[in-house]
C-alpha positions in Angstrom: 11.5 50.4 -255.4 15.0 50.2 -253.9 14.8 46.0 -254.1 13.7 45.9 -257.6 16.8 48.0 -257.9 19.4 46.1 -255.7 18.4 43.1 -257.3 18.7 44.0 -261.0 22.2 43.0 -262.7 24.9 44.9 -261.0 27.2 44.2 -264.2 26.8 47.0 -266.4 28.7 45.3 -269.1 26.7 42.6 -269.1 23.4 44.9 -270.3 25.8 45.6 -273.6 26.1 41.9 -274.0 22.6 40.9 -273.9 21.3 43.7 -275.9 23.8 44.5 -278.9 23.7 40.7 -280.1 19.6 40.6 -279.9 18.9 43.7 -281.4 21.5 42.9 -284.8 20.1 39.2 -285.1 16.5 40.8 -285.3 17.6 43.6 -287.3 19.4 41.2 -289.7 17.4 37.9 -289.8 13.7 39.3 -288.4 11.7 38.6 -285.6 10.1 34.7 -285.3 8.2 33.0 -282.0 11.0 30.5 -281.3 13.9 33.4 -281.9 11.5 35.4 -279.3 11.5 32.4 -277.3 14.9 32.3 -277.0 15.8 36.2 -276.3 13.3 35.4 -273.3 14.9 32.7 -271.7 18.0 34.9 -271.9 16.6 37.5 -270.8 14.9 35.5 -267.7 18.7 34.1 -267.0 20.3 37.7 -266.9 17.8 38.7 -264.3 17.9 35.4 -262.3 22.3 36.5 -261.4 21.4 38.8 -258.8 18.9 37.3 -257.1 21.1 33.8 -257.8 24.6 35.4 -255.9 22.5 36.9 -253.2 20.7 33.5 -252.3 24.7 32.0 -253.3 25.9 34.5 -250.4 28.5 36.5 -253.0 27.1 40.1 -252.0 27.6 39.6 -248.1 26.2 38.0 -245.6 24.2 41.5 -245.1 22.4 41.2 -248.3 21.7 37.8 -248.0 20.2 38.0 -244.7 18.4 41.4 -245.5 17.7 40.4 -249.1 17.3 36.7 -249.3 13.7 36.1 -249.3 13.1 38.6 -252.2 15.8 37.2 -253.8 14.4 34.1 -253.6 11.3 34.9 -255.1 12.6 36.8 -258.0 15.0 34.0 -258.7 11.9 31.4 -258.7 10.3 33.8 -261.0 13.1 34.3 -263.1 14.0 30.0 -263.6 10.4 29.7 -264.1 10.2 32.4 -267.0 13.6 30.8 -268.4 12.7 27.4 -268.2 8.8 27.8 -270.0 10.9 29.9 -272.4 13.5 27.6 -273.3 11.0 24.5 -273.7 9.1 26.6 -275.8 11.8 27.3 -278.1 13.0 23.5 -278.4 8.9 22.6 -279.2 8.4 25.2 -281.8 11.6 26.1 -283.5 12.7 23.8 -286.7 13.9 20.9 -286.1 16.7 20.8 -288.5 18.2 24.6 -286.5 17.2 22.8 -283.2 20.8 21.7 -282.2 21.5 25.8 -282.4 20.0 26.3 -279.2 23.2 24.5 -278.2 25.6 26.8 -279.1 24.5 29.7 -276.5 23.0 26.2 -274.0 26.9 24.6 -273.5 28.5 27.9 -272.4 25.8 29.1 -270.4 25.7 25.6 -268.5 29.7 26.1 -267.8 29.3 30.3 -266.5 26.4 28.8 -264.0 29.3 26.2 -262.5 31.6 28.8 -262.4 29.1 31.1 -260.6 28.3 28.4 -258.4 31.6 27.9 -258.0 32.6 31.7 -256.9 35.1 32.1 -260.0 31.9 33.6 -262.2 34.9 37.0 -262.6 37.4 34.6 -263.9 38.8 34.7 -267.3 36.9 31.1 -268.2 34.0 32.6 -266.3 33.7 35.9 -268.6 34.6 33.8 -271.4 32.1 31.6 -271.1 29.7 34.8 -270.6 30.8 36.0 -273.5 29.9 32.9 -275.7 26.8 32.4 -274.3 25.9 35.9 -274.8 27.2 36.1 -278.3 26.2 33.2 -279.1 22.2 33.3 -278.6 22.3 35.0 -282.3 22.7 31.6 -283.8 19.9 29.6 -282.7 17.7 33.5 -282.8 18.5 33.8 -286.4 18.5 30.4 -287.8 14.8 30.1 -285.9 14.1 33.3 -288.8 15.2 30.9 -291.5 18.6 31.9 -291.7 21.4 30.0 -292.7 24.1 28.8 -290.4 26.6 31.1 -292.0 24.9 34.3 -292.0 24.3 33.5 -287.9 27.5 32.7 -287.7 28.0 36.2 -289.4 26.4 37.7 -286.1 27.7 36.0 -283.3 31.5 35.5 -284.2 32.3 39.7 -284.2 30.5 40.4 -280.6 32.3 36.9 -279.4 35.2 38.3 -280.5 34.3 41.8 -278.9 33.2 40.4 -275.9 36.4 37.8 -275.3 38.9 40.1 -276.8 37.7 43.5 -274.8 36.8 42.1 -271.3 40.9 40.6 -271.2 41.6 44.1 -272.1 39.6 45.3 -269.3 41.2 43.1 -266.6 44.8 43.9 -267.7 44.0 47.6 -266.3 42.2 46.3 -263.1 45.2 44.1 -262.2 47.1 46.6 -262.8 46.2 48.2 -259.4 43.8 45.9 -257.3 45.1 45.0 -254.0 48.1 46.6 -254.8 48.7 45.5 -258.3 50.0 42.3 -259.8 52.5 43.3 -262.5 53.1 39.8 -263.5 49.4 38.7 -264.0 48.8 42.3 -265.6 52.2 41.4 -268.1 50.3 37.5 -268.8 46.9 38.9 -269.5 48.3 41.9 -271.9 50.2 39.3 -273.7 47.2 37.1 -273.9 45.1 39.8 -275.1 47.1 40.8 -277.9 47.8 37.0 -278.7 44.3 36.1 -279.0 43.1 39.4 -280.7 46.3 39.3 -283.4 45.1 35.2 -284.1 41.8 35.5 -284.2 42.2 38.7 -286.8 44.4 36.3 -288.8 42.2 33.4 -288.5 39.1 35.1 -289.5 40.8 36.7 -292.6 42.4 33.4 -293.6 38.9 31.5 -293.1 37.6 34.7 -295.9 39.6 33.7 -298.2 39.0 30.2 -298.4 35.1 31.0 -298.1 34.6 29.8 -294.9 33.7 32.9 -293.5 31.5 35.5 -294.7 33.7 38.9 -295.3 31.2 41.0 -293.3 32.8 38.7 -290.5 36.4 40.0 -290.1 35.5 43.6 -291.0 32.6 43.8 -288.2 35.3 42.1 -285.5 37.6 45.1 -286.8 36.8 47.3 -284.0 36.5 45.3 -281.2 40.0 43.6 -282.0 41.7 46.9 -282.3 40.2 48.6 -279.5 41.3 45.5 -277.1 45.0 46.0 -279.0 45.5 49.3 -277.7 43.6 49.5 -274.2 46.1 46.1 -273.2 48.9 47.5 -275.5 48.7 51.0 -273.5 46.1 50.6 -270.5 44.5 53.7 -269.6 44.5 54.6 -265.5 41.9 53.3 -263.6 40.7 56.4 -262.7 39.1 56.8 -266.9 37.3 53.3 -266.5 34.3 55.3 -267.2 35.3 56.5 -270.0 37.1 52.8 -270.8 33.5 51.7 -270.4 31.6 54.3 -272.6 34.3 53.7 -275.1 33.0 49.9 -275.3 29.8 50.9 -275.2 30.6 53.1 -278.5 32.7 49.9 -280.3 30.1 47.6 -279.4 27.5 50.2 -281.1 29.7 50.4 -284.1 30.2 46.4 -284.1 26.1 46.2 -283.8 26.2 48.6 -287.0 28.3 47.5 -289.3 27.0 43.8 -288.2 23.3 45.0 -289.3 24.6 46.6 -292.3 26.8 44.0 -294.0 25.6 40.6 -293.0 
C-alpha cells in the first residue's frame, strides 16, 4: 500500500490535465476503440513520471535507493501498457485522422527531454505538458469521426487553460521561493497577461473569419480571465489551496461549457 502510493503522480495538477480533456472529447465526440486506445497510452505515460524521476534520481537519492526497484518495475509496466496502446491506436484508427496522433505525440516527445533533462518544472516543460495534455482530444475525437474543427473545438480552451493558468501559478511561487525573485515574478506576470490578452484576441479574430468555431473563445473565457487576475493580483502563497481548488472549479466550468457548446 504505501509504494503504490509514493509512486502514483505527486502532481496534483496534472490529474486535472489528464482527466478534464478525456472526459469532454468523450462527452462531445463518443467513445471509439482507437480514441480508447489513445486515453490509454496516456494514461500509461502519466503513471510511468513517478516511477520515471525516481529511477532518473529527481526525488533523492533516498527514494531512489529505497524505491528504485519498484520503480523500475512499475515503469516497465507502465512503457509496456503505453507502447501496446499507442501501436494499437496507429493500427486501428482511420487512416486519413492518423497524423492526429501527432498533435498530443510532438509535445509529449519534447516534456520527456525536458524530464530527462531535470527542467520537466520549467516554463517549456509545463508548456509542453500542457499541449500534450490538451492536445490528446484531437486524435480521441477525430478517431469518433469528428471533424478536425470540432477537435480542435476541444483541445484549444484547456490548452489555453492549461498554458495560460500554470504561468499564473508560478508568478505567485516566485514570488517567495528561496527568498523571492521580484524580477522573474515582474517577467512571468507580464508574460501571463501578454499571452492570455493575445490569445483572447487571436481566437476572437480567428471567429470572425470562420476559422474557429465560436464555442472556442467563449469556453477559453474562464481560464484566460482567471490567469488575468491571479498574475494581475497574485494571491499569498499561504491560499494556494484554495488557488488550486479555484482551478479545479475553472477547469470544471471549461469542461462544461466545452461539452455543451461544441
Amino acid at each position: 500500500m504505501t509504494t503504490a502510493r509514493v509512486l502514483l503522480p505527486k502532481e496534483h495538477g496534472a490529474y486535472g490535465q489528464v482527466i478534464f480533456p478525456l472526459v469532454s472529447v468523450f462527452a462531445v465526440a463518443g467513445i471509439s476503440p482507437a480514441g480508447l486506445a489513445v486515453s490509454a497510452a496516456v494514461i500509461a505515460g502519466f503513471l510511468a513520471h513517478e516511477p520515471a524521476v525516481i529511477v532518473l534520481g529527481f526525488r533523492g537519492q533516498r527514494a531512489r535507493r529505497e524505491l528504485s526497484s519498484a520503480a523500475g518495475r512499475w515503469l516497465g509496466v507502465c512503457l509496456a501498457v503505453g507502447l501496446a496502446a499507442a501501436l494499437t491506436a496507429v493500427i486501428i484508427i482511420a487512416p486519413k485522422a492518423r497524423w492526429s496522433l501527432l498533435v498530443p505525440a510532438v509535445p509529449a516527445v519534447f516534456l520527456v527531454g525536458f524530464m530527462v533533462c531535470g527542467r520537466e518544472k520549467s516554463w517549456y516543460g509545463e508548456t509542453a505538458a500542457a499541449f500534450a495534455f490538451a492536445g490528446v482530444a484531437v486524435p480521441v475525437a477525430m478517431a469518433a469521426g469528428a471533424s478536425p474543427n470540432a477537435a480542435l473545438a476541444v483541445a484549444i480552451p484547456f490548452a489555453v487553460l492549461f498554458i495560460t493558468t500554470t504561468l499564473a501559478v508560478r508568478v505567485v511561487i516566485l514570488r517567495v521561493r528561496g527568498g523571492g525573485d521580484p524580477r522573474a515574478a515582474a517577467a512571468t506576470r507580464r508574460a501571463t497577461l501578454a499571452i492570455a490578452a493575445a490569445s483572447g484576441l487571436l481566437m476572437t479574430a480567428m471567429t470572425l473569419v470562420g476559422w474557429l468555431a465560436p464555442p472556442v473563445p467563449i469556453a477559453s473565457a474562464p481560464g484566460l480571465l482567471t490567469s488575468a487576475l491571479v498574475a494581475a493580483r497574485p494571491p499569498s502563497p499561504a491560499r494556494l489551496r484554495a488557488l488550486g481548488w479555484t482551478l479545479v472549479a475553472v477547469s470544471t466550468l471549461t469542461a462544461v461549457i466545452v461539452m455543451m457548446t461544441v
